[in-house]
Backbone bond lengths (Angstrom), bond angles and torsions (degrees), N, CA, C in turn:
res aa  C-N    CA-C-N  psi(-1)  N-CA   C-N-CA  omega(-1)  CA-C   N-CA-C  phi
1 X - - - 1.442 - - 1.522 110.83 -
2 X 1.604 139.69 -26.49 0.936 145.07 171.72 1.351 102.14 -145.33
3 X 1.351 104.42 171.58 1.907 127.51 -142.78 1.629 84.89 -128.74
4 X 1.772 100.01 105.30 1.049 117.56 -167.23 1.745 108.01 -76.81
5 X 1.655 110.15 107.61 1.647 106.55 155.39 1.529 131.78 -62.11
6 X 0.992 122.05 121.29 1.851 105.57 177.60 1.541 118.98 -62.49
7 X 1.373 103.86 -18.57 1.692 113.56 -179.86 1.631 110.82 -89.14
8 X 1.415 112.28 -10.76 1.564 95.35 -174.62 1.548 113.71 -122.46
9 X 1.073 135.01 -170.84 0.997 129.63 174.06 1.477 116.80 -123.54
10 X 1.016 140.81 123.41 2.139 140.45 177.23 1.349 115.28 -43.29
11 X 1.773 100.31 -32.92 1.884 103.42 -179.43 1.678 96.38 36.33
12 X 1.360 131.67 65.04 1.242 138.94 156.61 1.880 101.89 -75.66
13 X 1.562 94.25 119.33 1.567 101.00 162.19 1.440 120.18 -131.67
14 X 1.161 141.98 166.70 1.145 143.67 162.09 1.234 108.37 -101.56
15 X 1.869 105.59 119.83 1.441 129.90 -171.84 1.776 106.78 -87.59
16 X 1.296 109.75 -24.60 1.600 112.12 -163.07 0.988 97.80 179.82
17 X 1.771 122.12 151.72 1.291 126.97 162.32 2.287 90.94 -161.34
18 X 1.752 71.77 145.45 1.471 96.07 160.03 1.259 129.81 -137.92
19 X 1.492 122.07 136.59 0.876 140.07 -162.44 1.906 114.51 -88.68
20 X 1.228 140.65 109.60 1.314 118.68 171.13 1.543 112.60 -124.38
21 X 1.050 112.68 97.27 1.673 107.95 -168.26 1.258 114.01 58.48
22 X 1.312 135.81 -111.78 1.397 135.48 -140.84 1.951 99.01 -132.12
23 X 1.320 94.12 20.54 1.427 82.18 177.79 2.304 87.23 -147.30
24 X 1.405 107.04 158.77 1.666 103.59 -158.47 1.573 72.88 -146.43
25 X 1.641 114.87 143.09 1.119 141.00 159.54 1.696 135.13 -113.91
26 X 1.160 115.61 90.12 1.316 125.53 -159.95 1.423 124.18 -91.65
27 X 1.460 131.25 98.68 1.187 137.81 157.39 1.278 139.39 -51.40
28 X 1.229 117.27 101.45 1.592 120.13 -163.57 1.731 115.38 -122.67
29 X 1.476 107.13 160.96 1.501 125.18 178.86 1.512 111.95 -126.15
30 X 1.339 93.79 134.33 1.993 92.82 165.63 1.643 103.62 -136.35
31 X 1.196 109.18 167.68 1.872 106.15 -174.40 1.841 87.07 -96.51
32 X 1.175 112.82 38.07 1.725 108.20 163.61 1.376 115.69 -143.53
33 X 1.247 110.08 40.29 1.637 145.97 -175.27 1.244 126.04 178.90
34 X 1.580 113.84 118.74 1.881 104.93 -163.55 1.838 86.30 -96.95
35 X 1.306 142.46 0.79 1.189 144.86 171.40 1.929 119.83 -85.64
36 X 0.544 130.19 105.68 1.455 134.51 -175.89 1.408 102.71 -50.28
37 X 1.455 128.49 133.37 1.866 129.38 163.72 1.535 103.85 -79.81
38 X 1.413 92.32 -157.26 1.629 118.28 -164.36 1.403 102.64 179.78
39 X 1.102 82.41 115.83 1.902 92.41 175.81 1.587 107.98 -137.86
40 X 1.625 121.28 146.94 1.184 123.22 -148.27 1.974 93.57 -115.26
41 X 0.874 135.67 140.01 1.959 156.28 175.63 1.679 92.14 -112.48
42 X 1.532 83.55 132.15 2.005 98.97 173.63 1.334 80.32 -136.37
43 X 1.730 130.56 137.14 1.255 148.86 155.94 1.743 103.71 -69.19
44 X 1.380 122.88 108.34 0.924 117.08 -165.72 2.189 101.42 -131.51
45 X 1.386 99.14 107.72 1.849 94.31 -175.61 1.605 102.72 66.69
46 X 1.545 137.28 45.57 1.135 126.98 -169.02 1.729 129.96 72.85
47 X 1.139 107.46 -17.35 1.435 119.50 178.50 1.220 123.58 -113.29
48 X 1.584 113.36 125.68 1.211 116.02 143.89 1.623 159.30 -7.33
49 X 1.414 120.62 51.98 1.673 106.40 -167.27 1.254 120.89 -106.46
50 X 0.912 130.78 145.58 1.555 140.09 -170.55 1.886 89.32 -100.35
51 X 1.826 101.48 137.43 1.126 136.82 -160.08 1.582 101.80 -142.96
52 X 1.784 94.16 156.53 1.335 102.96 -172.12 1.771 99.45 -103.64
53 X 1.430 96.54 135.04 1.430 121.52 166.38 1.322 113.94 -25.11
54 X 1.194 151.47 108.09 1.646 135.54 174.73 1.709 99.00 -104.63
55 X 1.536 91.71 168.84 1.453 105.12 -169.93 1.321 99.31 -52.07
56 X 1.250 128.23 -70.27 1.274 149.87 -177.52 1.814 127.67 -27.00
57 X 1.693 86.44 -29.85 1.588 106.00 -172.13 1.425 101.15 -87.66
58 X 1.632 106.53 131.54 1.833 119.40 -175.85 1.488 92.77 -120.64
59 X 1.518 125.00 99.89 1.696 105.76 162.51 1.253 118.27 -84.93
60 X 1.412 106.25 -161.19 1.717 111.24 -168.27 1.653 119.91 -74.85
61 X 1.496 91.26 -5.54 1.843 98.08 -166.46 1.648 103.38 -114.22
């Protein structure tokens, strides 16, 4: 997902997340973006998968 520097660090955190049934919306930070993402979780057979954003998709943030 990012283009690893040996000098810096990602400082990946989670800013927010919501949960709605079977699908979880996660707000995140890295010090190699001053803009916060959004990435979308579908519970799929018991598991967890991270999915791509579609036009169509409005989350909570």
């Amino acid at each position: 997902m990012f283009t690893e520097d040996k000098d810096s660090e990602s400082n990946f955190q989670v800013v927010d997340e919501q949960r709605e049934s079977e699908v979880t919306w996660i707000k995140y930070s890295t010090s190699h973006d001053p803009n916060p993402g959004v990435f979308k979780m579908v519970k799929e057979d018991g598991q967890w998968k991270v999915t791509h954003n579609g036009p169509r998709d409005i989350g909570p943030f």
